[in-house]
Rosetta silent file (secondary structure, phi, psi, omega in degrees, C-alpha in Angstrom):
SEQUENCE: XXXXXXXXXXXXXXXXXXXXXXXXXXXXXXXXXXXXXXXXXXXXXXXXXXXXXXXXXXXXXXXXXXXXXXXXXXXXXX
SCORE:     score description
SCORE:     0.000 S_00000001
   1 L     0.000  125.614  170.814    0.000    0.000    0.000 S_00000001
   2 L   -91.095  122.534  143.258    1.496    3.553   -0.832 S_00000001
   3 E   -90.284  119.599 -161.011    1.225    5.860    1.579 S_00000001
   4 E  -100.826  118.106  151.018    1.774    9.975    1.302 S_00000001
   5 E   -91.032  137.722  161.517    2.196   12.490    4.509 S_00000001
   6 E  -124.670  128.387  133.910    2.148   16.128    2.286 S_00000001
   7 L   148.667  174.353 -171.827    3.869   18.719    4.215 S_00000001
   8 L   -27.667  -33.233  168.322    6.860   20.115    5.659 S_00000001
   9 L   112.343   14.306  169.388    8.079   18.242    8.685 S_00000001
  10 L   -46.154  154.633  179.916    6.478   20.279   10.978 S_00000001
  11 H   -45.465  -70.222 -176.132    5.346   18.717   14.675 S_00000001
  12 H   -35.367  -69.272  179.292    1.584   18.327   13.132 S_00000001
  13 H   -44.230  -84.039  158.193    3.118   16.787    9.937 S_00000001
  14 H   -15.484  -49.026  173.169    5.130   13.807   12.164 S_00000001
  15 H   -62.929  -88.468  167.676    2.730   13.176   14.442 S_00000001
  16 H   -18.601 -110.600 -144.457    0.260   12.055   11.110 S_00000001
  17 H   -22.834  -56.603 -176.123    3.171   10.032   10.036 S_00000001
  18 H   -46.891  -64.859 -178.534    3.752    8.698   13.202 S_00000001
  19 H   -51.910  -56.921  154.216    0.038    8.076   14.038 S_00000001
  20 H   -33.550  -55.797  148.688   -0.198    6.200   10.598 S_00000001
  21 H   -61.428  -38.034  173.644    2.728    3.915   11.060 S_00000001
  22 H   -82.406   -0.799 -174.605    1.459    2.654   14.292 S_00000001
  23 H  -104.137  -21.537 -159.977   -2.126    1.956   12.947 S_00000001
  24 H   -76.510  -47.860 -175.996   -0.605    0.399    9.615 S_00000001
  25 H   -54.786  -82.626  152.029    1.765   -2.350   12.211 S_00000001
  26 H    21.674  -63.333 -176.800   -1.604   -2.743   14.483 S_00000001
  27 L  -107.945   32.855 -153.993   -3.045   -3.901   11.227 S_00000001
  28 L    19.696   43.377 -166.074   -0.391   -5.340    9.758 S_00000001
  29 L   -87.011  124.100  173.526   -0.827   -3.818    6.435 S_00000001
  30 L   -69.998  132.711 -169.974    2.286   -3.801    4.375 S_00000001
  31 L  -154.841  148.205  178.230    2.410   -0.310    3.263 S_00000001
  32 L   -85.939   34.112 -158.527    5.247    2.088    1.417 S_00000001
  33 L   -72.075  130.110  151.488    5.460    5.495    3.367 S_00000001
  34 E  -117.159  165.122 -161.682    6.951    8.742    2.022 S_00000001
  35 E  -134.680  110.776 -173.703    6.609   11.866    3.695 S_00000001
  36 E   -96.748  128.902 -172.526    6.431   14.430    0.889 S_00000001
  37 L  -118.131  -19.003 -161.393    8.380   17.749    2.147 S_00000001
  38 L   -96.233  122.809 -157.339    8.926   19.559   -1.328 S_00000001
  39 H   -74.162  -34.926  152.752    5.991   22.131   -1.752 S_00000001
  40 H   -17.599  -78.533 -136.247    5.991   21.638   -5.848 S_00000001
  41 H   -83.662  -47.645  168.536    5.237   18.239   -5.466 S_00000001
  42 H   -36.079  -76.718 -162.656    2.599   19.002   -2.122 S_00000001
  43 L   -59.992    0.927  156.127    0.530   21.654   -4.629 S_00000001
  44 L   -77.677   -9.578  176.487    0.026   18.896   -6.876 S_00000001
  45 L   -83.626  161.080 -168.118   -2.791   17.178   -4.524 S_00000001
  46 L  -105.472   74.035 -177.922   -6.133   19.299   -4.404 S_00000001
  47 L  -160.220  132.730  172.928   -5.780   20.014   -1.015 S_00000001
  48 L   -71.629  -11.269 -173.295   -5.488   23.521    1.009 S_00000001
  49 L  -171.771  134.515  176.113   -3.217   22.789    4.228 S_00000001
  50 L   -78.969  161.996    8.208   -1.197   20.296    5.560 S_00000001
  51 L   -72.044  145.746  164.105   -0.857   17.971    6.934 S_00000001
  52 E  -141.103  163.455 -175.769   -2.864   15.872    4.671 S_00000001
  53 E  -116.406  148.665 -152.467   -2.731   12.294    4.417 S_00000001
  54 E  -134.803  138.821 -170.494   -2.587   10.540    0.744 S_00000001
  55 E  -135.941   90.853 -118.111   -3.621    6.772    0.177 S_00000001
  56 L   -14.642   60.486  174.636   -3.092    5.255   -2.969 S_00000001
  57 L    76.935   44.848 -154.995   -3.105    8.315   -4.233 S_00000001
  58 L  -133.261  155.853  150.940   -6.377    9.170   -2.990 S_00000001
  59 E   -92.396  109.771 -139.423   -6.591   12.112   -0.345 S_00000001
  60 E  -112.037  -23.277 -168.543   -8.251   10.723    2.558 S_00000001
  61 E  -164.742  128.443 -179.988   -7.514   13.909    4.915 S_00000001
  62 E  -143.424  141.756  166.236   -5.960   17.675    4.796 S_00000001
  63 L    87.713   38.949  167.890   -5.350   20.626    7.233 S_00000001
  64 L  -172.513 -176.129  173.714   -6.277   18.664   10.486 S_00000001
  65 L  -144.863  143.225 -163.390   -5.201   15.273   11.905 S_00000001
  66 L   -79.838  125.688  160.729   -7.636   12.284   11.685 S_00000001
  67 L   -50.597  176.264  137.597   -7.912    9.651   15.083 S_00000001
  68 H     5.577  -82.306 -171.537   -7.110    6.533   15.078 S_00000001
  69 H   -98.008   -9.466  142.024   -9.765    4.931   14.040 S_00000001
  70 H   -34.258  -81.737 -154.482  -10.091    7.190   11.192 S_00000001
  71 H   -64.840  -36.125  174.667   -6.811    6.165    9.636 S_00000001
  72 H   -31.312  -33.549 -170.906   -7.933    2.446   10.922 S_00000001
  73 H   -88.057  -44.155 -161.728  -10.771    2.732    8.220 S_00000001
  74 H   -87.643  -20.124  138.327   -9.193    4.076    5.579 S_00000001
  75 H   -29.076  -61.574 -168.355   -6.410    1.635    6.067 S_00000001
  76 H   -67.903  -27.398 -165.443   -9.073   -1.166    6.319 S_00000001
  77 L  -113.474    4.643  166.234  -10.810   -0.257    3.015 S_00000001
  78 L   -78.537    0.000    0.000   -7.395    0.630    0.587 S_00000001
């Protein structure tokens, strides 16, 4: 599964990574993380503010950061 963090490395931006990686082991999904920091490639997603989180290329979440059991779902159904 590829998985995209878009934004900067900011605290907000890490935490989503972080918070991702621990739900992805939890559900043992093999997944492919990059943490996109270069703002070019960031303004190519349709999305207004980071953090956002990107799911086979899908944008599942931007400018706020998603529980748990959010990413758990969106996990569960990619």
């Amino acid at each position: 599964m590829d998985i995209k963090i878009l934004g900067t490395g900011c605290p907000k931006c890490q935490r989503l990574e972080q918070l991702t990686r621990e739900v992805a082991v939890d559900l043992g999904v093999d997944a492919q993380f990059e943490h996109v920091r270069d703002m070019g490639q960031i303004m190519k997603y349709p999305i207004l503010s980071t953090p956002a989180l990107v799911i086979e290329g899908e944008v599942k979440v931007a400018g706020r950061m998603p529980s748990k059991e959010e990413i758990a779902r969106w996990l569960g159904k990619s």
